[in-house]
N, C-alpha and C positions, 0 to 999 in steps of 0.2 A: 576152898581153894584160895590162897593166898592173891590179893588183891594186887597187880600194879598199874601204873598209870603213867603216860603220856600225855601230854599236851599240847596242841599247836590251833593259836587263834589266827583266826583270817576271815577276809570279810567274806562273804557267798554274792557272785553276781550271778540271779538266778537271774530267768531269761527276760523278765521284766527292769533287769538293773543294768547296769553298764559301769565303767573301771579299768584299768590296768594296774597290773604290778611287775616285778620281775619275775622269769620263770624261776619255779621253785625247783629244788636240787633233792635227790633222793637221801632219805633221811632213816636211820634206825627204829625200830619200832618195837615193843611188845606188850602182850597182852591178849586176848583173845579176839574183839571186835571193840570197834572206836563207835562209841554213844554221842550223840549230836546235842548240842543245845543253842540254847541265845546266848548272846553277850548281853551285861547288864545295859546296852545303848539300845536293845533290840532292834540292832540293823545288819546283824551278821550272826553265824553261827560258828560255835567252838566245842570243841571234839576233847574226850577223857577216854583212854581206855579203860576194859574192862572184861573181868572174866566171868564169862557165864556161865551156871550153875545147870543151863536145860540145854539140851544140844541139839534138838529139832522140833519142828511141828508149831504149834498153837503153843503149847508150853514156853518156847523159845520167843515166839511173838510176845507174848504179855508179858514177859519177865524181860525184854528188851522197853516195851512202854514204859514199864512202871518204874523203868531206870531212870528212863528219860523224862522222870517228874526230881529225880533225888540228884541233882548234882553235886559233887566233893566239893570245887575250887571254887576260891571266892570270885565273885566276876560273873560267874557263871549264872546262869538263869533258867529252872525248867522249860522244855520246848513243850510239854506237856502240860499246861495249868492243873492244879488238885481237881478246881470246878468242870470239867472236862472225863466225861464217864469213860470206863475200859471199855472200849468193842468186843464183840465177837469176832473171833478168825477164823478167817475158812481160806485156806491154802491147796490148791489145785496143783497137777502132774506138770503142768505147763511153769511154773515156778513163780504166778500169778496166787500175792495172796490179796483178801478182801477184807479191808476191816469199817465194820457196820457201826457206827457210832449212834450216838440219841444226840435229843434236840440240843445237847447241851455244846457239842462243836459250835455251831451255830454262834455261839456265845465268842467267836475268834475270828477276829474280821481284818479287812487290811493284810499290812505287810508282815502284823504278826501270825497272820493265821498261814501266809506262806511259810514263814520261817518256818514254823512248826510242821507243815507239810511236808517240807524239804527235808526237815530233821528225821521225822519220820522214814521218809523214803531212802536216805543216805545208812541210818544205821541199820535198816531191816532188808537191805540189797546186798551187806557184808556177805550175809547168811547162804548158805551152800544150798538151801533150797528156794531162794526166793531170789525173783530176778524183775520183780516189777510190784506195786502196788496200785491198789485202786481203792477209792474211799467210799461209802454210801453214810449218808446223815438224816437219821428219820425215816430211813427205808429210800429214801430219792439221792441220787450220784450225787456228788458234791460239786457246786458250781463256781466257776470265778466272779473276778469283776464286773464281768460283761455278761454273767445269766446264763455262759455256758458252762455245759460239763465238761469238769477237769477231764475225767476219762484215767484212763492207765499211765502210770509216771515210775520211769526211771531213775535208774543215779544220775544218767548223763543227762536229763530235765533241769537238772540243776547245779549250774555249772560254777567251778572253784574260782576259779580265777581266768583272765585274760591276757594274752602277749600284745605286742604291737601289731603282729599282723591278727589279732582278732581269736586265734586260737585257744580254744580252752584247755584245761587239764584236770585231768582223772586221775586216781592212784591206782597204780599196782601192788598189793600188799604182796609178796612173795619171798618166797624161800631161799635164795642163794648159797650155790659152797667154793667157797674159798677154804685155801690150803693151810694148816698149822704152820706154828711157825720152825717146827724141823721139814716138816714139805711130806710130810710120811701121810700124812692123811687130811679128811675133809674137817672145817668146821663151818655150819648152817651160820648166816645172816640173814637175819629178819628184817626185810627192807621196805619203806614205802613210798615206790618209784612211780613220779611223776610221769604221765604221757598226754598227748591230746588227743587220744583217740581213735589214730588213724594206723600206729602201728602194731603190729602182732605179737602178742602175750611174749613168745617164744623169741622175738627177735628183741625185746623192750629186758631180759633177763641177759639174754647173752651180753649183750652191751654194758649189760651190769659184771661180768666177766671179766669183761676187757678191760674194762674202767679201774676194777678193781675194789676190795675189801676199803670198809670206813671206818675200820679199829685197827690199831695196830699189831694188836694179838692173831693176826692174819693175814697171809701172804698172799699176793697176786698168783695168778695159775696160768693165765694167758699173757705175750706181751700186746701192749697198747699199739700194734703196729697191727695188730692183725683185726682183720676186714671180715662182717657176716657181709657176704655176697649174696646169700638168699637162703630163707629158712621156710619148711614148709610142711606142715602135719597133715597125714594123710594114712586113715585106715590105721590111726594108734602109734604110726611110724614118723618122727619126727626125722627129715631130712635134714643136715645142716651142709651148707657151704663155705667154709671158708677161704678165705685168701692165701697165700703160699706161707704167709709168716706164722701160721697157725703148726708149722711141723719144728718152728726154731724152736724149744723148749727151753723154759726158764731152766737155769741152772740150779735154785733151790728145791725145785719139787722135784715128785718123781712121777714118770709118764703116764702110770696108773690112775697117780692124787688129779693129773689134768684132763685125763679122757673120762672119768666120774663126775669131777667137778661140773662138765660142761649134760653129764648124763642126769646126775641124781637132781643139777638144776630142772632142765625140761621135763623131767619125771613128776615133779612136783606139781606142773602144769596140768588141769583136766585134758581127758584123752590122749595123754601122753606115754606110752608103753614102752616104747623101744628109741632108740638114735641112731641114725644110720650118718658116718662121719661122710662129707667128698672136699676135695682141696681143690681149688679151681677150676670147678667142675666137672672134676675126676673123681674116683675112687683108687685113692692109695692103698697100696698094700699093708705098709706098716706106717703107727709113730711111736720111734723109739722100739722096742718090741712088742708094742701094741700092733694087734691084728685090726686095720680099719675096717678091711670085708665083712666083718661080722656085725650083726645088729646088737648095739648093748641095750642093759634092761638095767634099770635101779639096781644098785650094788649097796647095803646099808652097812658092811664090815669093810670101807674102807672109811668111812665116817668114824671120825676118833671117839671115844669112848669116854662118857660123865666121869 
Protein backbone atom coordinates (compact mmCIF):
# COMPACT_ATOMS: atom_id res chain seq x y z
CA UNK A 1 0.00 0.00 0.00
CA UNK A 2 1.31 3.14 -0.99
CA UNK A 3 2.79 5.20 1.78
CA UNK A 4 1.57 8.88 2.74
CA UNK A 5 2.44 11.18 5.39
CA UNK A 6 1.44 14.17 7.31
CA UNK A 7 2.93 16.05 9.84
CA UNK A 8 2.13 18.30 12.69
CA UNK A 9 4.70 18.94 15.84
CA UNK A 10 3.44 20.17 18.99
CA UNK A 11 4.37 20.01 22.27
CA UNK A 12 2.15 17.38 24.67
CA UNK A 13 1.12 18.88 27.99
CA UNK A 14 0.54 15.69 29.60
CA UNK A 15 -1.01 15.88 33.05
CA UNK A 16 2.32 16.45 34.75
CA UNK A 17 3.14 19.63 32.44
CA UNK A 18 1.52 22.84 32.00
CA UNK A 19 1.42 25.50 28.81
CA UNK A 20 -0.73 27.35 26.67
CA UNK A 21 -1.08 27.87 22.94
CA UNK A 22 -3.64 29.08 20.54
CA UNK A 23 -6.64 26.73 19.83
CA UNK A 24 -5.97 24.80 16.96
CA UNK A 25 -8.17 24.98 13.75
CA UNK A 26 -9.38 21.73 11.88
CA UNK A 27 -6.92 20.59 9.49
CA UNK A 28 -6.81 18.05 6.46
CA UNK A 29 -5.56 14.86 6.95
CA UNK A 30 -4.59 11.44 5.28
CA UNK A 31 -3.49 8.27 5.77
CA UNK A 32 -4.59 5.47 7.78
CA UNK A 33 -3.55 6.20 11.51
CA UNK A 34 -1.06 8.93 12.90
CA UNK A 35 2.23 7.12 14.66
CA UNK A 36 3.44 9.14 17.67
CA UNK A 37 7.18 9.87 18.53
CA UNK A 38 9.61 12.36 20.38
CA UNK A 39 11.10 15.31 19.09
CA UNK A 40 14.78 15.28 18.93
CA UNK A 41 14.57 17.88 22.44
CA UNK A 42 12.67 14.90 23.92
CA UNK A 43 10.20 17.18 25.55
CA UNK A 44 7.28 16.66 23.23
CA UNK A 45 5.71 14.39 20.87
CA UNK A 46 5.24 14.49 16.83
CA UNK A 47 2.92 12.54 14.73
CA UNK A 48 3.67 10.89 10.94
CA UNK A 49 1.12 9.34 9.18
CA UNK A 50 0.80 5.86 8.11
CA UNK A 51 -0.67 3.05 6.53
CA UNK A 52 -1.07 -0.25 7.90
CA UNK A 53 -0.62 -3.27 6.40
CA UNK A 54 -2.61 -5.41 9.58
CA UNK A 55 -6.20 -4.30 10.36
CA UNK A 56 -6.82 -5.81 13.75
CA UNK A 57 -6.02 -7.86 16.78
CA UNK A 58 -2.23 -8.32 18.13
CA UNK A 59 -1.08 -8.20 14.52
CA UNK A 60 -2.22 -4.55 14.36
CA UNK A 61 -0.65 -3.84 17.98
CA UNK A 62 3.03 -4.99 17.04
CA UNK A 63 3.14 -3.67 13.60
CA UNK A 64 1.88 -0.32 15.16
CA UNK A 65 5.15 -0.70 17.80
CA UNK A 66 7.64 -1.63 15.69
CA UNK A 67 6.56 1.56 13.79
CA UNK A 68 7.05 3.56 16.35
CA UNK A 69 10.79 2.55 16.74
CA UNK A 70 11.37 3.66 12.55
CA UNK A 71 10.43 7.16 12.10
CA UNK A 72 10.83 8.91 8.37
CA UNK A 73 11.40 12.62 9.20
CA UNK A 74 14.31 14.12 10.33
CA UNK A 75 13.68 15.69 13.97
CA UNK A 76 11.97 12.92 14.64
CA UNK A 77 13.03 10.32 17.34
CA UNK A 78 11.82 6.75 18.10
CA UNK A 79 9.34 6.72 21.15
CA UNK A 80 10.23 3.17 21.18
CA UNK A 81 14.22 2.72 22.04
CA UNK A 82 15.66 -0.61 19.79
CA UNK A 83 16.90 -1.69 23.61
CA UNK A 84 13.18 -1.87 24.70
CA UNK A 85 11.71 -5.75 23.95
CA UNK A 86 8.21 -6.18 21.92
CA UNK A 87 5.50 -7.38 24.47
CA UNK A 88 2.96 -9.51 24.34
CA UNK A 89 -0.69 -8.42 23.54
CA UNK A 90 -3.65 -9.54 24.88
CA UNK A 91 -6.70 -7.36 23.79
CA UNK A 92 -9.89 -7.96 25.55
CA UNK A 93 -14.12 -7.34 24.38
CA UNK A 94 -13.87 -4.35 26.54
CA UNK A 95 -11.56 -2.61 24.02
CA UNK A 96 -8.79 -2.89 26.85
CA UNK A 97 -5.43 -4.08 25.44
CA UNK A 98 -2.51 -5.19 27.75
CA UNK A 99 0.91 -5.10 26.65
CA UNK A 100 3.49 -7.12 28.97
CA UNK A 101 6.96 -5.84 28.46
CA UNK A 102 10.43 -7.50 30.30
CA UNK A 103 12.84 -5.92 32.43
CA UNK A 104 14.00 -4.06 29.72
CA UNK A 105 11.15 -0.91 29.94
CA UNK A 106 12.48 -0.42 33.11
CA UNK A 107 15.66 0.82 31.19
CA UNK A 108 13.04 4.25 30.56
CA UNK A 109 12.83 6.47 33.27
CA UNK A 110 11.73 10.25 33.74
CA UNK A 111 9.95 12.28 31.24
CA UNK A 112 11.19 10.08 28.64
CA UNK A 113 9.58 6.94 29.71
CA UNK A 114 6.32 9.23 29.80
CA UNK A 115 6.68 10.42 26.28
CA UNK A 116 6.85 7.05 25.23
CA UNK A 117 3.88 5.98 27.15
CA UNK A 118 1.81 8.65 25.79
CA UNK A 119 3.15 7.78 22.37
CA UNK A 120 2.07 4.44 22.99
CA UNK A 121 -1.38 5.15 24.14
CA UNK A 122 -2.15 7.98 21.47
CA UNK A 123 -1.45 5.80 18.44
CA UNK A 124 -2.91 2.33 19.70
CA UNK A 125 -6.37 4.37 20.93
CA UNK A 126 -6.72 5.38 16.89
CA UNK A 127 -7.50 1.72 16.48
CA UNK A 128 -11.23 0.70 16.10
CA UNK A 129 -10.77 -1.97 18.67
CA UNK A 130 -8.97 -0.45 21.35
CA UNK A 131 -10.05 2.14 23.67
CA UNK A 132 -7.63 2.09 26.57
CA UNK A 133 -4.17 0.67 27.53
CA UNK A 134 -2.60 -0.74 30.44
CA UNK A 135 1.16 -1.75 30.68
CA UNK A 136 2.68 -4.63 33.02
CA UNK A 137 6.80 -4.80 33.27
CA UNK A 138 8.25 -7.95 34.56
CA UNK A 139 4.94 -9.38 35.26
CA UNK A 140 4.31 -6.25 37.95
CA UNK A 141 1.74 -3.06 36.52
CA UNK A 142 3.91 -0.36 35.61
CA UNK A 143 4.63 2.43 38.22
CA UNK A 144 5.14 6.21 38.22
CA UNK A 145 7.13 8.59 40.01
CA UNK A 146 5.65 8.18 43.10
CA UNK A 147 5.74 4.02 43.40
CA UNK A 148 2.26 3.86 42.17
CA UNK A 149 0.49 1.93 39.53
CA UNK A 150 -0.12 3.78 36.39
CA UNK A 151 -3.29 1.58 35.98
CA UNK A 152 -5.38 2.05 32.65
CA UNK A 153 -4.58 5.19 30.45
CA UNK A 154 -6.46 6.82 27.79
CA UNK A 155 -5.91 9.31 24.94
CA UNK A 156 -7.56 11.91 27.07
CA UNK A 157 -4.58 11.06 29.94
CA UNK A 158 -2.68 12.83 27.92
CA UNK A 159 -3.63 15.93 26.94
CA UNK A 160 -2.57 18.19 23.40
CA UNK A 161 -2.53 21.23 24.26
CA UNK A 162 -4.29 24.03 26.41
CA UNK A 163 -6.59 27.23 26.02
CA UNK A 164 -6.78 30.16 28.37
CA UNK A 165 -9.43 28.89 30.21
CA UNK A 166 -7.55 25.61 30.85
CA UNK A 167 -9.36 23.41 28.47
CA UNK A 168 -7.79 20.86 26.49
CA UNK A 169 -8.16 19.41 23.04
CA UNK A 170 -8.64 16.13 21.39
CA UNK A 171 -9.06 15.33 17.63
CA UNK A 172 -11.75 14.19 15.84
CA UNK A 173 -10.45 12.23 12.82
CA UNK A 174 -13.71 12.09 10.65
CA UNK A 175 -15.28 11.97 7.43
CA UNK A 176 -17.18 14.82 6.16
CA UNK A 177 -19.30 15.49 2.62
CA UNK A 178 -19.33 18.60 1.12
CA UNK A 179 -20.80 19.13 -2.36
CA UNK A 180 -18.77 19.20 -5.78
CA UNK A 181 -18.30 21.86 -7.32
CA UNK A 182 -21.46 21.55 -10.01
CA UNK A 183 -23.53 20.80 -6.47
CA UNK A 184 -24.74 17.40 -8.18
CA UNK A 185 -23.14 15.32 -5.82
CA UNK A 186 -20.95 14.38 -2.52
CA UNK A 187 -17.15 14.69 -2.09
CA UNK A 188 -15.64 13.06 1.32
CA UNK A 189 -13.09 15.30 3.52
CA UNK A 190 -10.75 13.75 5.62
CA UNK A 191 -10.70 16.09 8.54
CA UNK A 192 -8.80 16.38 11.89
CA UNK A 193 -11.22 18.37 14.14
CA UNK A 194 -10.03 19.82 17.11
CA UNK A 195 -12.46 19.58 20.43
CA UNK A 196 -12.06 19.65 24.27
CA UNK A 197 -13.97 16.97 24.98
CA UNK A 198 -17.09 18.07 26.25
CA UNK A 199 -18.87 18.17 22.80
CA UNK A 200 -20.85 15.25 20.80
CA UNK A 201 -19.07 13.48 17.94
CA UNK A 202 -22.30 14.25 16.08
CA UNK A 203 -22.60 17.84 16.91
CA UNK A 204 -18.46 18.59 16.65
CA UNK A 205 -19.03 17.18 12.41
CA UNK A 206 -22.07 19.07 11.75
CA UNK A 207 -20.40 22.29 12.60
CA UNK A 208 -17.91 21.14 10.26
CA UNK A 209 -20.94 21.48 7.77
CA UNK A 210 -21.70 24.79 8.52
CA UNK A 211 -18.45 26.06 8.54
CA UNK A 212 -17.81 24.62 5.52
CA UNK A 213 -15.32 22.55 2.93
CA UNK A 214 -11.13 23.53 3.42
CA UNK A 215 -10.29 23.05 -0.46
CA UNK A 216 -11.70 24.76 -2.90
CA UNK A 217 -12.50 21.90 -5.07
CA UNK A 218 -15.77 21.82 -2.78
CA UNK A 219 -18.65 23.60 -2.18
CA UNK A 220 -20.51 24.49 1.11
CA UNK A 221 -23.93 22.48 1.36
CA UNK A 222 -25.29 24.36 4.47
CA UNK A 223 -25.42 28.26 4.96
CA UNK A 224 -23.23 29.75 7.89
CA UNK A 225 -26.49 31.08 9.33
CA UNK A 226 -27.85 27.98 10.22
CA UNK A 227 -27.83 26.88 14.06
CA UNK A 228 -27.48 22.85 15.38
CA UNK A 229 -30.20 23.50 18.15
CA UNK A 230 -29.62 20.07 19.41
CA UNK A 231 -28.47 16.71 18.19
CA UNK A 232 -29.04 13.50 19.79
CA UNK A 233 -28.35 9.61 18.89
CA UNK A 234 -30.58 7.21 20.14
CA UNK A 235 -31.33 3.45 19.36
CA UNK A 236 -29.12 3.88 15.92
CA UNK A 237 -31.39 7.13 15.19
CA UNK A 238 -29.58 10.17 15.04
CA UNK A 239 -31.96 13.16 15.67
CA UNK A 240 -30.92 16.55 14.44
CA UNK A 241 -32.39 20.09 15.11
CA UNK A 242 -31.86 22.60 13.27
CA UNK A 243 -32.65 26.29 13.17
CA UNK A 244 -35.08 27.86 10.49
CA UNK A 245 -32.18 28.83 8.10
CA UNK A 246 -31.40 25.26 7.52
CA UNK A 247 -34.61 25.12 4.76
CA UNK A 248 -33.03 28.41 2.85
CA UNK A 249 -31.01 26.29 0.43
CA UNK A 250 -27.78 27.29 -1.10
CA UNK A 251 -28.37 28.01 -4.58
CA UNK A 252 -25.50 25.92 -5.99
CA UNK A 253 -26.30 22.51 -4.78
CA UNK A 254 -29.14 20.53 -5.23
CA UNK A 255 -31.68 19.50 -2.16
CA UNK A 256 -30.57 15.73 -2.45
CA UNK A 257 -26.34 16.66 -2.48
CA UNK A 258 -27.61 18.70 1.15
CA UNK A 259 -29.96 16.22 2.93
CA UNK A 260 -26.85 13.40 2.17
CA UNK A 261 -24.36 15.57 2.89
CA UNK A 262 -25.73 16.20 6.48
CA UNK A 263 -26.71 12.01 6.46
CA UNK A 264 -23.64 10.16 4.89
CA UNK A 265 -21.79 12.69 7.38
CA UNK A 266 -23.37 11.10 10.83
CA UNK A 267 -23.43 7.72 9.07
CA UNK A 268 -19.87 7.60 9.29
CA UNK A 269 -20.23 8.15 13.04
CA UNK A 270 -20.30 4.60 15.36
CA UNK A 271 -23.94 3.64 15.92
CA UNK A 272 -25.14 5.85 13.69
CA UNK A 273 -27.91 4.19 11.09
CA UNK A 274 -30.50 6.53 10.21
CA UNK A 275 -31.29 10.73 10.39
CA UNK A 276 -34.28 11.90 11.44
CA UNK A 277 -34.39 15.87 10.08
CA UNK A 278 -36.72 18.46 12.74
CA UNK A 279 -36.48 22.41 12.14
CA UNK A 280 -37.02 24.21 15.29
CA UNK A 281 -38.22 21.59 16.83
CA UNK A 282 -40.72 20.52 14.40
CA UNK A 283 -40.79 17.92 11.90
CA UNK A 284 -41.28 19.46 8.50
CA UNK A 285 -42.82 18.09 5.83
CA UNK A 286 -40.63 18.91 3.04
CA UNK A 287 -36.92 20.56 2.06
CA UNK A 288 -37.22 21.49 -1.26
CA UNK A 289 -38.89 18.06 -2.44
CA UNK A 290 -37.23 16.39 0.07
CA UNK A 291 -39.60 14.35 2.28
CA UNK A 292 -38.30 15.33 6.07
CA UNK A 293 -40.73 12.58 7.72
CA UNK A 294 -38.92 9.95 6.54
CA UNK A 295 -35.78 8.39 8.36
CA UNK A 296 -32.71 8.66 5.89
CA UNK A 297 -29.96 5.91 5.81
CA UNK A 298 -26.48 6.26 4.04
CA UNK A 299 -27.04 6.80 0.39
CA UNK A 300 -23.36 5.95 -1.21
CA UNK A 301 -24.74 6.86 -5.16
CA UNK A 302 -25.01 10.26 -4.54
CA UNK A 303 -21.25 10.35 -3.53
CA UNK A 304 -19.53 11.27 -6.89
CA UNK A 305 -17.70 8.76 -8.47
CA UNK A 306 -13.36 8.15 -8.75
Amino acid sequence: MKQKYWIAVFSVVLLMLGGCKKSPEPTLWEGDILVYYTNKEETGLVEEWYDTKENKGAELVTELLRKMQTPLMEGHVAAIPEAVMFPDVFIEANGLVTLLFDESYGAMTGIREVLMRAAIVKTLCQTEQIDAVEIYVAGQPLMNAQNMPVGIMKETDFIDSTGPDSSYYQYLYAKVYYANKEGTALLASNLKIPYTGSEAEEKIVLQQLIDGPLTEDMLPVLSKEVKIRSVVTKDNVCTVDFSREFLDKLPEVSEEVVIYSVVNTLAELPGVYQVQFLVEGKQEKLFQKMDLTLLYERNLNVIEKE
